[in-house]
Each structure stands twice: as structure tokens, then as C-alpha cells.
C-alpha positions in Angstrom: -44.0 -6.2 -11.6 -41.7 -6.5 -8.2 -40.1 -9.5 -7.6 -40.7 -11.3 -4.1 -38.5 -10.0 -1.8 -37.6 -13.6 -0.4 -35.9 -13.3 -4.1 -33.6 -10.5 -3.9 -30.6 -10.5 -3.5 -28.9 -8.2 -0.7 -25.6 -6.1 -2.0 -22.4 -7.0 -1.2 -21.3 -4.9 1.6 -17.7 -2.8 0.9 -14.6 -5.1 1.3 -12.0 -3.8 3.5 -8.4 -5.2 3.5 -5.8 -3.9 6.4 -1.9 -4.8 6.1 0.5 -4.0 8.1 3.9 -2.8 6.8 7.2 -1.3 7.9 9.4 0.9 6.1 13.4 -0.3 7.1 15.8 2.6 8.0 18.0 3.5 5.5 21.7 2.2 5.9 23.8 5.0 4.1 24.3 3.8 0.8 28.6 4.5 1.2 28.9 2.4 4.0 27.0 -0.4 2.8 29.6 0.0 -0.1 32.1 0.2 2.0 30.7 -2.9 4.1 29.7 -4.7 1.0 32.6 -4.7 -1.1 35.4 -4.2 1.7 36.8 -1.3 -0.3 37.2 2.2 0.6 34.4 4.4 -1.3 37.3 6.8 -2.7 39.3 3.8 -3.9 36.1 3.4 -6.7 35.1 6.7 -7.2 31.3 6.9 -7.4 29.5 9.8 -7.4 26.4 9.1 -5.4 23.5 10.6 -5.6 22.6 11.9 -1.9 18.5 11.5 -2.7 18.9 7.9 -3.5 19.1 7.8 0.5 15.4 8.9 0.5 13.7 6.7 -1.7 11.0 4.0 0.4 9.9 0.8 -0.9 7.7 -1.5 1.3 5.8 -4.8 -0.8 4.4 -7.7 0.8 2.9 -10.9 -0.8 -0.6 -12.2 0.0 -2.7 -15.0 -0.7 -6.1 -14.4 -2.9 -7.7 -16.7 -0.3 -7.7 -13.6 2.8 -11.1 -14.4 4.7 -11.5 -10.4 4.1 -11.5 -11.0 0.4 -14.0 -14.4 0.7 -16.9 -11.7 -0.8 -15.0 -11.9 -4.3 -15.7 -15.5 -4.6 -19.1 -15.4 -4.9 -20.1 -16.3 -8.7 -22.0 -12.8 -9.0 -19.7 -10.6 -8.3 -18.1 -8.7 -11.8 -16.0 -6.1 -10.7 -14.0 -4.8 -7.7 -13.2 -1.1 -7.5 -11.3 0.9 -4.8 -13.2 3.1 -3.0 -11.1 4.2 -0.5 -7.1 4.4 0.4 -5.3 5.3 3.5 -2.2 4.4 5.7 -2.2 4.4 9.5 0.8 5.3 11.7 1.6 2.5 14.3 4.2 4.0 17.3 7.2 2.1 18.1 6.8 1.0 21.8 8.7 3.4 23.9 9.4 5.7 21.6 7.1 8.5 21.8 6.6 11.0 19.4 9.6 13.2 19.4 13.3 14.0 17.6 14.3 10.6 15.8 11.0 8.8 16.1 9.5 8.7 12.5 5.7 9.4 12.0 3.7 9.1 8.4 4.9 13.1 8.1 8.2 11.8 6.9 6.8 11.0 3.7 7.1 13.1 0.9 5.6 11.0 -1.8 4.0 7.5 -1.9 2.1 5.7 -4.5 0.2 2.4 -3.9 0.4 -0.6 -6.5 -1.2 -4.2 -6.9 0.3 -7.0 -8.6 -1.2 -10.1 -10.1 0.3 -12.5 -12.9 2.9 -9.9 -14.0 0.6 -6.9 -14.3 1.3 -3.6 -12.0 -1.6 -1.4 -11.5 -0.8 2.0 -10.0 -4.2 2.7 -7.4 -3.8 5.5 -5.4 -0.8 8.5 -4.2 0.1 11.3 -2.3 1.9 14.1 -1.7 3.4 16.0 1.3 0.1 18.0 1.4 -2.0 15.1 2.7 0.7 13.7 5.0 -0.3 14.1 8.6 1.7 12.4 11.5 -0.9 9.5 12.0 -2.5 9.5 9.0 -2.6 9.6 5.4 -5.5 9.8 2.9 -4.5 8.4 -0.3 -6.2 10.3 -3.6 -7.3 6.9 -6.1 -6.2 6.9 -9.1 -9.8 6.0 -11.3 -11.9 3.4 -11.0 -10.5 0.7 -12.6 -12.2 -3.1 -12.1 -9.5 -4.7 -9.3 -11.3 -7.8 -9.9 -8.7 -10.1 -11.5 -5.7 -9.1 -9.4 -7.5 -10.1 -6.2 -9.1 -13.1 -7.5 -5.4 -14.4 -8.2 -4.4 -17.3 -6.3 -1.4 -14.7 -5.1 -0.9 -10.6 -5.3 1.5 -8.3 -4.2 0.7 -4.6 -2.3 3.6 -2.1 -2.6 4.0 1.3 -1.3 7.1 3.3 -2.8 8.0 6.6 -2.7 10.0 9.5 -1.1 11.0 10.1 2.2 11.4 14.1 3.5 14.8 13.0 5.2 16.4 9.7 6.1 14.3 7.3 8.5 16.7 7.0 11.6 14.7 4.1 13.0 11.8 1.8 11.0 8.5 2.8 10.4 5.8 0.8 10.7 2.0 1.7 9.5 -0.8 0.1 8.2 -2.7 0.1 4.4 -6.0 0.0 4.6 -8.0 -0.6 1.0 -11.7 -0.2 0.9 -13.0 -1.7 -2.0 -16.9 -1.3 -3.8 -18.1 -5.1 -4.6 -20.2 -5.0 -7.7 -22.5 -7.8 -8.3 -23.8 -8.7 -11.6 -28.1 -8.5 -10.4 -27.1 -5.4 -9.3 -26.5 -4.1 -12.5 -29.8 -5.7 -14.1 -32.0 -3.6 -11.4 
């Protein structure tokens, strides 16, 4: 027998949150020895690892309460899975695209994490295959139920990984999570 259709309830359209982020330029980690300490780097003799230069990490804290993540409230709603994962290259005013300005191609690697209540969940990656100047499409990582680390009264969103060669000047881009909202009615029907 069908239920009224006053009844029903509609689905819970995709939730989309959109961050903005900037990788710093890397400082050469000898001088900010040099700086930090107010020694000369021979006077301590470390052997420094040159790829340490080209490792990224870029984390930012937000609140559960987003108006974009209002949706995940609702009493119904059982599990939140990412459906979609990409990064979006914002240019530096007047610096055009050209030598020293760095674009989303400078990455090598990145993955993309959540945090809630002391758990890390690893979401999504990529490789220098899917890098493009402007933009990045991030592969997910399964399907697992996100539910709990955005329901948290805070969670953090980090993107680490490699860059190609050192960042000359800041990068700034923007994450951009799409996430499938599943309701509980909509698993009865």
C-alpha cells in the first residue's frame, strides 16, 4: 500500500563544505637553524635531509555548527559519506601564472584527513597524475560513515603531502568535500 505523499519524506540533498587554505613557502630549513639557534649550521653538524624542504602540511580547525553542515542535525540522518573530493587553485593577485608563481601542479602528493575527539581518518589522495594547474580531483578513500567526526562540537581538515620543488611564494587553494547524507526512512523504503 503507498503512503500519502503529504507523508514522505524528501532526501537530504548532498552536503557540500568549501575551505579555503594556504600552503606557507618553505623557509630553508638551514637558515631557520641558523636563525633559530644563532649558530652556524657547520658548528652542529647535521646532515639534512634536502626532501624535508618539500614536505606541505596545511590543517585548519572548524566548528561542527557550519550552516553548510546544519543537514547533519536532523534526528534522521545515520550516516555521512564522502562523495566527492577536490582542491581549487586561487591566484595570488598580481601574480599571474608564470616562473615563481605556484599553481596546484606543484604538488606531488597530498592526502586529505578529518579529525574528531582524537581519531584521524584518512579520506581521499592524489598523485602527480591528477594534478592540473587549477585543479585537483582527489581519488576517496572508501566509504566510510563521516557521521561522528562532523557531528563533533569541533574537527580538524588537513591536507599533507609532497611538493615537486620548494613553494617560492604561498599557495592558496580551496577543499571542497561533497558529502552523500543518508537518512534513516530512506533506508526502510
Amino acid at each position: 500500500m503507498r503512503q500519502p505523499a503529504s507523508s514522505a519524506v524528501p532526501p537530504i540533498p548532498p552536503v557540500v563544505l568549501g575551505v579555503d587554505l594556504k600552503i606557507e613557502h618553505q623557509e630553508d630549513l638551514r637558515r631557520s637553524l641558523r636563525s633559530a639557534f644563532g649558530i652556524n649550521t657547520r658548528a652542529i653538524r647535521l646532515r639534512i635531509d634536502p626532501s624535508l624542504d618539500l614536505i606541505y602540511l596545511s590543517e585548519i580547525q572548524l566548528p561542527g555548527s557550519l550552516d553548510c553542515l546544519e543537514a547533519l542535525t536532523r534526528p534522521e540522518v545515520i550516516a555521512v559519506m564522502l562523495r566527492k573530493a577536490s582542491l581549487e587553485w586561487h591566484p595570488e593577485e598580481g601574480h599571474a601564472i608564470g616562473r615563481g608563481t605556484p599553481t596546484l601542479a606543484a604538488l606531488e602528493t597530498g592526502n586529505c584527513f578529518l579529525t574528531a575527539n582524537n581519531h584521524k581518518i584518512h579520506i581521499a589522495s592524489f598523485t602527480n597524475h591528477s594534478a592540473h594547474p587549477n585543479h585537483i580531483t582527489m581519488e576517496l578513500l572508501g566509504r566510510p560513515n563521516l557521521l561522528e567526526y562532523l557531528r563533533t562540537e569541533w574537527f580538524t581538515l588537513e591536507i599533507s603531502g609532497t611538493n615537486r620543488r620548494r613553494l617560492v611564494r604561498p599557495l592558496g587553494f580551496s577543499v571542497r568535500l561533497e558529502f552523500d547524507v543518508v537518512a534513516q526512512q530512506a533506508l526502510a523504503a
